[in-house]
C-alpha positions as CSV (number, residue, x, y, z in Angstrom):
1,X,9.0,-3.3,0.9
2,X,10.0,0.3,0.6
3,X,13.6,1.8,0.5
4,X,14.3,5.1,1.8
5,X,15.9,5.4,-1.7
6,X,12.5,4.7,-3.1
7,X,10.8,7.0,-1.1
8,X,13.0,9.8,-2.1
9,X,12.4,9.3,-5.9
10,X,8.5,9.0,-5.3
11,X,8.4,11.9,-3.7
12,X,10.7,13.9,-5.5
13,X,10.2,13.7,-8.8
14,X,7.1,14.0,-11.0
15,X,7.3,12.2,-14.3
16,X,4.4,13.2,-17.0
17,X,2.2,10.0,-17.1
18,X,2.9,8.3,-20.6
19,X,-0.2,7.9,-22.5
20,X,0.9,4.6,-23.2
21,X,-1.2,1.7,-21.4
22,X,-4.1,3.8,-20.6
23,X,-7.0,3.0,-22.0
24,X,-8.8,5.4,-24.1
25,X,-6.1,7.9,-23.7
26,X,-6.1,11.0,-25.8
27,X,-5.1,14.7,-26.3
28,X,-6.7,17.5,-25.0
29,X,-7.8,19.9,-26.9
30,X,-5.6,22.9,-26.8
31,X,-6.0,25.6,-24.1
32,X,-7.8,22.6,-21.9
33,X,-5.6,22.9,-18.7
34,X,-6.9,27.1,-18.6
35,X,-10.6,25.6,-19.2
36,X,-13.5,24.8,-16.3
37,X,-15.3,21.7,-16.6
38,X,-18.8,22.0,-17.5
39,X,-21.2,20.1,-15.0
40,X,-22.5,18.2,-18.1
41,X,-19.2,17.1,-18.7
42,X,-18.4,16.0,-15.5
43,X,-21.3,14.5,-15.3
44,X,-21.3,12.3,-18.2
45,X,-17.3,11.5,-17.0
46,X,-19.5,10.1,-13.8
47,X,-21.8,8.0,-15.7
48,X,-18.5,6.5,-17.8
49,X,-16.6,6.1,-14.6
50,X,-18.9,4.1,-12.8
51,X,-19.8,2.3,-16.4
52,X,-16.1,1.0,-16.5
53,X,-15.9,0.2,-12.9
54,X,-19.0,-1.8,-13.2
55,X,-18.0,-3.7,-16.4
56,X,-15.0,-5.0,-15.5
57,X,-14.8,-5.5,-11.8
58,X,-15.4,-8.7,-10.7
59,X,-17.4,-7.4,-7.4
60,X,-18.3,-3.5,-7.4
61,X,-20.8,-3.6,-4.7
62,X,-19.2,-5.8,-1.9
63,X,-18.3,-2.2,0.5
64,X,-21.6,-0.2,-0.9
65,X,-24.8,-0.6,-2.8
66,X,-25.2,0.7,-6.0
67,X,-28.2,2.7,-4.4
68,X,-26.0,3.7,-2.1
69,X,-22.7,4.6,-4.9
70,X,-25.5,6.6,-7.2
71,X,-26.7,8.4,-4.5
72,X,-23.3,9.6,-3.7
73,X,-22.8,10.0,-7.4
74,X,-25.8,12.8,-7.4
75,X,-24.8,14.2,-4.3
76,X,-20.8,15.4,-5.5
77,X,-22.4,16.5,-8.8
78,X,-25.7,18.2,-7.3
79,X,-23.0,20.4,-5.4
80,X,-21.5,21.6,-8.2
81,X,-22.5,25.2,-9.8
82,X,-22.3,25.1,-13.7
83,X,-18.4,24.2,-13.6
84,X,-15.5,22.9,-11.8
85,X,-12.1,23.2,-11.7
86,X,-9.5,20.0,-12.7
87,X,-7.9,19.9,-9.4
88,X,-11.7,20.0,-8.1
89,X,-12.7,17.0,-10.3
90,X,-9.5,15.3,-9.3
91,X,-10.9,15.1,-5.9
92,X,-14.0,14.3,-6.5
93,X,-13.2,11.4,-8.5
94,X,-10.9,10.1,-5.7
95,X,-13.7,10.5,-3.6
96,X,-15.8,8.2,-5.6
97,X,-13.0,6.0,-5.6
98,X,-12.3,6.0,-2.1
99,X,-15.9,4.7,-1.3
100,X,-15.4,0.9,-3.1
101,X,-12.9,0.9,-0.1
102,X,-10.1,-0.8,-2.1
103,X,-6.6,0.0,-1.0
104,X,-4.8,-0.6,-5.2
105,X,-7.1,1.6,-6.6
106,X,-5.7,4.9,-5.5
107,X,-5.8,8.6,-5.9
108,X,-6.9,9.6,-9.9
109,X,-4.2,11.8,-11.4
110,X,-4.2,14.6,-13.8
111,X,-1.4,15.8,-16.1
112,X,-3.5,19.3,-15.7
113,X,-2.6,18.9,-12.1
114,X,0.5,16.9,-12.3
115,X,1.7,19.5,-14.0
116,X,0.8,22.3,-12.0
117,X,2.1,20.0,-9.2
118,X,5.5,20.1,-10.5
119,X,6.1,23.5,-10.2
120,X,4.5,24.0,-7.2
121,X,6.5,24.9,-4.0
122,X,6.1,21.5,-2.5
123,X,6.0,21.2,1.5
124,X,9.3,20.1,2.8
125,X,8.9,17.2,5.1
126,X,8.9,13.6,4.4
127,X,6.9,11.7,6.7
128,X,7.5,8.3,8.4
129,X,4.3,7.6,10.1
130,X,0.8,9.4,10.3
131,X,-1.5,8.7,13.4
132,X,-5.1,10.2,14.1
133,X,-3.4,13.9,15.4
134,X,-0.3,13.6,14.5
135,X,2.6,13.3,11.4
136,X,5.6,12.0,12.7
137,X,8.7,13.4,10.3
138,X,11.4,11.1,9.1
139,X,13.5,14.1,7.5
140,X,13.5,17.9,7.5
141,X,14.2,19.6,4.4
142,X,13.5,22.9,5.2
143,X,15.8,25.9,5.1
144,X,15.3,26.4,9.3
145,X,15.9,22.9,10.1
146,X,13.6,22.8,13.1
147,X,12.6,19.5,12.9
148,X,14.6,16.4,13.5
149,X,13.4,12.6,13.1
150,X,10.5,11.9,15.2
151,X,9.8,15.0,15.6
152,X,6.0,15.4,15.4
153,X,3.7,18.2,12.9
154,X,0.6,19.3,15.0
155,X,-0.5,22.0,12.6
156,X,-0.3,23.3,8.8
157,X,-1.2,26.5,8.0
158,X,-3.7,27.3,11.0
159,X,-5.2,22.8,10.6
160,X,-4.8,20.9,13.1
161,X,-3.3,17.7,11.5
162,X,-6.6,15.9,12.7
163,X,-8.5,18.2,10.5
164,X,-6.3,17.2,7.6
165,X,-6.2,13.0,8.2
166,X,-10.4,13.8,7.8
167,X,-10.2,15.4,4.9
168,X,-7.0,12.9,3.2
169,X,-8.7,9.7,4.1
170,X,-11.7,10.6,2.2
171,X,-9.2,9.6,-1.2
172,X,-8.1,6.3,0.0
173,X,-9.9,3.0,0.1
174,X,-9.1,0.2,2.3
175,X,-8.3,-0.2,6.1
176,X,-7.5,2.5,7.8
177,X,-3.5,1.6,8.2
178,X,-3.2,1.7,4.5
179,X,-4.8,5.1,4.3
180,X,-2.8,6.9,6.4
181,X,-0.1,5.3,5.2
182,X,-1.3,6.5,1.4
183,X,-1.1,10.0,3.4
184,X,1.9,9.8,4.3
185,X,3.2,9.3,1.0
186,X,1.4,11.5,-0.4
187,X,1.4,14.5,1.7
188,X,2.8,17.1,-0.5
189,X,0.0,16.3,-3.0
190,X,-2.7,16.5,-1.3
191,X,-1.9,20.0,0.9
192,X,-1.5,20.9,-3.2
193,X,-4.8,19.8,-3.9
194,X,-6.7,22.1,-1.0
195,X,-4.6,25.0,-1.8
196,X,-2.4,24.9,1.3
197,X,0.5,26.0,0.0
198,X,4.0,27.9,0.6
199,X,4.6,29.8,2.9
200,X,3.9,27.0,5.3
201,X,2.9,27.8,8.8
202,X,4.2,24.9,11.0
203,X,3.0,24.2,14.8
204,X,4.9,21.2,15.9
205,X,6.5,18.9,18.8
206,X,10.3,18.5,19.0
207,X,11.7,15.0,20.0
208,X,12.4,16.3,23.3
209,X,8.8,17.9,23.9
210,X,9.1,21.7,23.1
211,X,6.1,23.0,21.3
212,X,6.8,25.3,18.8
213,X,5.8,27.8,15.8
214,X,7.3,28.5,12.6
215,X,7.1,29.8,9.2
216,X,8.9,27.3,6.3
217,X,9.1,28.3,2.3
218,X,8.4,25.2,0.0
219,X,11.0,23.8,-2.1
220,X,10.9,23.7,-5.6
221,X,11.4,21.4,-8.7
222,X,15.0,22.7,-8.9
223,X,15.8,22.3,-5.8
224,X,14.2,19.0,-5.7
225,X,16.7,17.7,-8.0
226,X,19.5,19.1,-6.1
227,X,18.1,17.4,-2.6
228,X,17.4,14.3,-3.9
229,X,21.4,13.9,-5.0
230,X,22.5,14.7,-1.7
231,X,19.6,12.6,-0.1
232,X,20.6,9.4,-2.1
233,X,24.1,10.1,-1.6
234,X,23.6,10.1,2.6
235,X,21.1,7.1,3.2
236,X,21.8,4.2,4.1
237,X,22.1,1.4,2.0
238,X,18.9,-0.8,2.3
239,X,18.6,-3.5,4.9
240,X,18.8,-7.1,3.4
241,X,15.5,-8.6,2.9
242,X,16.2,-11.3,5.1
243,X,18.7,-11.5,8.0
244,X,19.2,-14.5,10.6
245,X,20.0,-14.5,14.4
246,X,20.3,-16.3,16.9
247,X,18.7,-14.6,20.2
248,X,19.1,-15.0,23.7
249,X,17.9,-18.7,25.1
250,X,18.7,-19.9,22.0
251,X,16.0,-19.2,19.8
252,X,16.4,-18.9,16.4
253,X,15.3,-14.8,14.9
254,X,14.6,-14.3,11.0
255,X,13.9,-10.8,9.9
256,X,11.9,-11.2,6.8
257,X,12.0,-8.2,5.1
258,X,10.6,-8.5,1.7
259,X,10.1,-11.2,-0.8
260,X,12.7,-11.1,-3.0
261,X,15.9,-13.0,-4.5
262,X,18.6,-11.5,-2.6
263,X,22.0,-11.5,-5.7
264,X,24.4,-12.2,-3.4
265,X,22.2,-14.2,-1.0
266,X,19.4,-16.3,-2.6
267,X,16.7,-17.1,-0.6
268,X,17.5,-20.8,-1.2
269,X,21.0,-20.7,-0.1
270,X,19.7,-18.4,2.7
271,X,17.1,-21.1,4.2
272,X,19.4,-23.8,3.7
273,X,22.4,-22.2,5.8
274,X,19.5,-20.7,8.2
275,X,18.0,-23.9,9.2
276,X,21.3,-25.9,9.1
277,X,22.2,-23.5,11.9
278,X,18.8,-23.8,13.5
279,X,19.2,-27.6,13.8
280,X,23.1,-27.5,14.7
281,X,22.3,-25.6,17.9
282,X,19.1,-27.7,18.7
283,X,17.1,-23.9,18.7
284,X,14.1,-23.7,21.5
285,X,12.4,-22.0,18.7
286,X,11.9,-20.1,16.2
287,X,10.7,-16.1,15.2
288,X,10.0,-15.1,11.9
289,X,9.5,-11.3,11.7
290,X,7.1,-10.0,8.8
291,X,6.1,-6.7,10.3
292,X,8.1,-4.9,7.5
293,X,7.0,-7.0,4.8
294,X,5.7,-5.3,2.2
295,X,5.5,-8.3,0.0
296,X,7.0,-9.6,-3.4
297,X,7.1,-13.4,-4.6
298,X,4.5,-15.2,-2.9
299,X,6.2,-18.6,-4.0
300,X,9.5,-17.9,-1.7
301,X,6.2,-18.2,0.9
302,X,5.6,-21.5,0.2
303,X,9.6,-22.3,0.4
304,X,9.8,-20.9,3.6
305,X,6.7,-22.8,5.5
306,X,8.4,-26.3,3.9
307,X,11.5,-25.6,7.0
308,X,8.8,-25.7,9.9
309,X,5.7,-27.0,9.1
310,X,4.4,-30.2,7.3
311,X,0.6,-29.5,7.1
312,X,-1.0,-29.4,4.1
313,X,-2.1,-25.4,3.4
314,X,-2.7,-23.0,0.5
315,X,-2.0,-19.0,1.0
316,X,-5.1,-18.2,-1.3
317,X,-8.6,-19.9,-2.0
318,X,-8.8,-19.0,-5.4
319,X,-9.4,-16.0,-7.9
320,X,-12.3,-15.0,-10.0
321,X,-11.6,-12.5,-12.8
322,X,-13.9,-10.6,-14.9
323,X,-14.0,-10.4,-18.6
324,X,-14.4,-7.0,-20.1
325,X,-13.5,-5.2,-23.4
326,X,-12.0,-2.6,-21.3
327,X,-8.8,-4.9,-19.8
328,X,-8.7,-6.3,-23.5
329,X,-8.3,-3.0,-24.5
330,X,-5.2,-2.4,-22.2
331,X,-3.7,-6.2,-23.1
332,X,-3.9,-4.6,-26.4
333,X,-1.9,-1.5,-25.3
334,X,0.4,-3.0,-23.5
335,X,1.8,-6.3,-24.8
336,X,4.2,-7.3,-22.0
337,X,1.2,-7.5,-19.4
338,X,1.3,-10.9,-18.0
339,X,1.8,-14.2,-19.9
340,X,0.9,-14.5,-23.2
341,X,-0.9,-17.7,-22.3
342,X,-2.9,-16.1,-19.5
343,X,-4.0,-13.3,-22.1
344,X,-5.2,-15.7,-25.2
345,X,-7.2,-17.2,-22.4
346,X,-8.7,-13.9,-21.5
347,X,-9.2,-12.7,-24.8
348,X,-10.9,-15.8,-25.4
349,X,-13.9,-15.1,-23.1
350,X,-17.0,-13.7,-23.5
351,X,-17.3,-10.1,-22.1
352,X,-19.1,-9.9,-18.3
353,X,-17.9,-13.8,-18.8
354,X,-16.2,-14.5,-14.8
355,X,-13.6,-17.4,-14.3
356,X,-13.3,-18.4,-11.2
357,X,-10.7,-20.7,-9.4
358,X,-11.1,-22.5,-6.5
359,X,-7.7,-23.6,-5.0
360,X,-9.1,-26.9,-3.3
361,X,-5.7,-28.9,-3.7
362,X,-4.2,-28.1,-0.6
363,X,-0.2,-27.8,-0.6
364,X,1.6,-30.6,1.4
365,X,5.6,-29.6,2.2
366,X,8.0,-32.2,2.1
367,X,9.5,-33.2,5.6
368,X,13.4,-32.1,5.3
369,X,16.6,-33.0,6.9
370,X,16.5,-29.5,8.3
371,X,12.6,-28.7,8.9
372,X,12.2,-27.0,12.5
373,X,9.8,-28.8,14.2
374,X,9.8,-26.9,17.3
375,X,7.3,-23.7,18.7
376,X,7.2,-21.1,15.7
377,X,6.0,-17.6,16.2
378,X,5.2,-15.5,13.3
379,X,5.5,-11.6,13.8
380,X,3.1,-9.3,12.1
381,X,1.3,-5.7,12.0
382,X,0.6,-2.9,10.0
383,X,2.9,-2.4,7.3
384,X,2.1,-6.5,6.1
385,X,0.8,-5.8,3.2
386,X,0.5,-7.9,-0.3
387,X,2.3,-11.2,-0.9
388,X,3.5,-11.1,3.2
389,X,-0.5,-11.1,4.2
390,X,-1.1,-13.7,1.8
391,X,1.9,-15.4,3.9
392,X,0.1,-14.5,7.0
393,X,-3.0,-15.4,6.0
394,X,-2.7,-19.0,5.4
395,X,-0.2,-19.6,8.3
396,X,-3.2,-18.5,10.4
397,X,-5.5,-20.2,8.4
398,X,-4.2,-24.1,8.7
399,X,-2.4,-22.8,12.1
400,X,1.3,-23.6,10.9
401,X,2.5,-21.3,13.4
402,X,1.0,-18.8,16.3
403,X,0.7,-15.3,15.0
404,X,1.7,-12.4,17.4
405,X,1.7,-8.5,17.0
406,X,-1.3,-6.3,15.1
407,X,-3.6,-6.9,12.5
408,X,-2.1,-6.6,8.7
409,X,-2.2,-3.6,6.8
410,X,-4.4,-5.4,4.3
411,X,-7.5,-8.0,4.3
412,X,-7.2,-11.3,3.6
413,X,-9.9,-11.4,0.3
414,X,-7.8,-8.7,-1.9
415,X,-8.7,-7.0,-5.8
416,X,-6.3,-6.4,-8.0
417,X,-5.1,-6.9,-11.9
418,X,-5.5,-3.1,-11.9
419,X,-5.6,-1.1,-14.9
420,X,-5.8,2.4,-15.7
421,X,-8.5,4.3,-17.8
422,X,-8.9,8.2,-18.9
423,X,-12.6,9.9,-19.0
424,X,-13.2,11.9,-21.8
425,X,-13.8,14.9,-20.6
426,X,-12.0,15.7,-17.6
427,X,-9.3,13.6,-19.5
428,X,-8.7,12.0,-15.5
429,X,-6.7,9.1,-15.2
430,X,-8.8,6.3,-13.0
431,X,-7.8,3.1,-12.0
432,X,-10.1,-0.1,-12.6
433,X,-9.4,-3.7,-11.0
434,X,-10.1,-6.9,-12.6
435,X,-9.2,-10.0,-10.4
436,X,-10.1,-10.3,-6.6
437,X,-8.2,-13.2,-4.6
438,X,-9.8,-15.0,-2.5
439,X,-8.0,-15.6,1.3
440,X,-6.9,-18.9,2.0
441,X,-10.1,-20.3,3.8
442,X,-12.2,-19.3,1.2
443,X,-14.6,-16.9,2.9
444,X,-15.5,-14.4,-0.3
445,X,-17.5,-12.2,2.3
446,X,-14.8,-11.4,5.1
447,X,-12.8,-8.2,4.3
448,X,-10.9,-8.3,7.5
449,X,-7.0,-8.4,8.0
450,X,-5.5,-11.3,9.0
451,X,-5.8,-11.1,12.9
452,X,-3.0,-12.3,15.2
453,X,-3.5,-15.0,17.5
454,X,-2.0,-13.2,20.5
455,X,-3.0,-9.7,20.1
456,X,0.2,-7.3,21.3
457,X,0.3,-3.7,20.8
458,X,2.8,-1.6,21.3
459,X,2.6,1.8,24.3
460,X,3.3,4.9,23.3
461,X,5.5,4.7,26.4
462,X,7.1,1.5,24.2
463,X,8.2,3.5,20.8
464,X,9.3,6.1,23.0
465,X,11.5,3.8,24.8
466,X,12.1,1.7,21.5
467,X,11.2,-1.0,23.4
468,X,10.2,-4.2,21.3
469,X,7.3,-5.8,23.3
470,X,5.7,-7.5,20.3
471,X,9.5,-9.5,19.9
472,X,9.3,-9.7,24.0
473,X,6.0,-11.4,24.3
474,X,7.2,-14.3,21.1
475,X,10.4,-14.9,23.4
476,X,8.5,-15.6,26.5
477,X,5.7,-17.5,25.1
478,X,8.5,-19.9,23.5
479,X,10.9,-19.7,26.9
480,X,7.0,-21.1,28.6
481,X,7.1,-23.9,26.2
């Protein structure tokens, strides 16, 4: 789950990368940031790149051949002339990257470009949402302050925002709701990386329809610093992670935020007093939202599916993860990296070696005073990600509740354990993955999200209109009951 707060400081501030718990991390040599890349360097970084990948991922190949990945290889590098530039390599590699179609792996970074990044003048809009044509704004930090929430970008500098989602998306891996939500992020960053920079030429539509053209100035690292004091100062503070109502008809409503121990309100104390007041008023049933779930504990999962369901389940199939000297070498760098248990084990197996666990004892809840045994409807869509798909995934899976909304933002058979390597030329920082976990019916081959039972997807006419027809269509399925 993401705070506005968060946001703010993500996008705000650039902190040099720490050579510390990157593998194979070193200096460049100096004058290397005013230096081209020779296309024997770059190439050899290819070769190292995919040597890493291949070494240490448990399944390299499952979204292309490696035909298909060394053709691609020879392609980006046969259009190079005898150099390239760092923020040209950058892309490249994220290019690579992008086609394993993994979501954790990411955009490579650069402190060449990181740097250059930083005192940039960056573009000043944050975005809330990306579709295919258009970038809806969540705030204008401009000096004109044209542009109020929801008001939509059409055009940078002369692109149609179209144009741009083409050319973004070819950085990011997995489905296509993650990407453009990795270009939302990471707008700024990526205008810097194709050289569309300040002045910025704006075509956009206002909130109440009005086309219109402007000129903006980027803002820069100062007065970053300055705008993200006032901006932390005038949000909101961050919605609970979990709230309860009671709705209309008398069913029950839990907005499940994220996955997290609330201080004041643990989620123990908060299930316990939830369902005491579900069973008190005899509730017609029960909602729980999780389509602003970015994830967290996947064990508070488990706690909440023991208050209104009794079949046995499990939220993932298993794991398999890859031995390599390259994630010993990181354990090595950084010592607080997972349990010291778990790491002796891994240390302890022979490199390519794979250890793989199937999760065939399925999880049995205890019946409870207060479990809900009534019609539960489980809310979901694009921004489920991590530990709330795994939720998703095995509620659908052993059908412990009915599923409404859109698909998740991620699919249900997921790599991760990620790490984070530098090549030795371009001295790029890439990111390698380890584990992949398997969904919870154990189907290695099916990269899909986890698919809701009753399919509801909202209008345009409905997020105009705020209008909540996913929340609509659990409340009359359960009134039909």
């Amino acid at each position: 789950m993401r705070t506005i707060v968060l946001a703010i400081g993500l996008l705000f501030f650039y902190t040099a990368q720490s050579q510390q718990g990157i593998v194979y991390a070193k200096e460049p040599v100096p004058g290397f940031a005013f230096r081209k890349i020779a296309k024997e360097q770059l190439a050899a970084d290819i070769r190292f790149w995919h040597k890493v990948m291949e070494e240490s991922h448990v399944n390299l190949y499952h979204a292309i051949s490696k035909e298909a990945l060394e053709q691609k290889e020879n392609r980006l590098l046969s259009a190079v002339g005898d150099s390239i530039s760092q923020t040209e390599a950058v892309l490249l590699f994220g290019k690579l990257a992008a086609l394993l179609n993994e979501g954790h792996i990411g955009m490579p970074s650069s402190s060449v470009t990181d740097s250059m990044y930083t005192n940039s003048l960056r573009f000043p809009f944050l975005l809330q949402k990306v579709t295919d044509t258009e970038w809806i704004i969540n705030r204008d930090l401009s000096g004109e302050q044209k542009l109020g929430v929801n008001a939509v970008i059409l055009e940078v500098n002369g692109k149609p925002v179209s144009e741009l989602n083409r050319q973004f998306r070819e950085y990011y891996g997995g489905l296509e709701t993650w990407r453009k939500q990795q270009i939302a992020t990471y707008v700024r960053k990526l205008l810097f990386l194709h050289g569309l920079g300040s002045p910025y030429r704006i075509k956009a539509r206002t909130e109440a329809g009005q086309i219109i053209d402007f000129t903006t100035a980027g803002y820069s690292k100062q007065q970053a610093d300055s705008l993200n004091k006032v901006l932390v100062a005038s949000v909101n503070q961050p919605a609970e992670p979990y709230t309860f109502t009671m709705l209309p008809d008398n069913i029950a409503y839990i907005n499940y935020r994220q996955m997290v121990n609330s201080r004041t309100n643990p989620f123990s104390d908060f299930l316990k007093n939830s369902f005491a007041k579900i069973k008190e008023a005899n509730a017609a049933g029960l909602i729980i939202d999780l389509r602003a779930n970015g994830g967290g504990n996947s064990s508070l999962g488990d706690s909440l599916i023991s208050y209104f369901s009794t079949k046995p389940y499990v939220l993932s199939g298993g794991m398999k993860w890859k031995s390599s000297s390259h994630y010993k070498a990181f354990l090595k760098l950084m010592e607080n990296v997972g349990s010291p248990s778990e790491n002796r084990f891994y240390n302890s197996q022979k490199e390519g070696e794979m250890y793989t666990y199937l999760n065939k004892d399925l999880r049995k809840p205890l019946r409870r005073d207060l479990t809900f045994t009534g019609k539960t409807a489980v809310l979901i869509g694009p921004d489920t990600f991590s530990s709330a798909n795994m939720l998703s995934d095995g509620i659908k899976s052993f059908q412990l509740a009915t599923l409404f909304g859109e698909p998740t933002g991620e699919p249900g058979n997921d790599f991760g354990e990620m790490y984070n390597f530098m090549l030795p030329n371009t001295h790029i920082i890439a990111r390698g993955s380890t584990k992949m976990f398997t969904r919870a019916d154990g189907d290695e081959k099916n990269f899909d999200p986890i698919l809701p039972d009753i399919p509801v997807k909202p209008s345009p006419k409905d997020l105009k209109e705020k209008r909540d027809v996913v929340l609509e269509t659990a409340v009359n399925w359960i009134r039909k009951q």
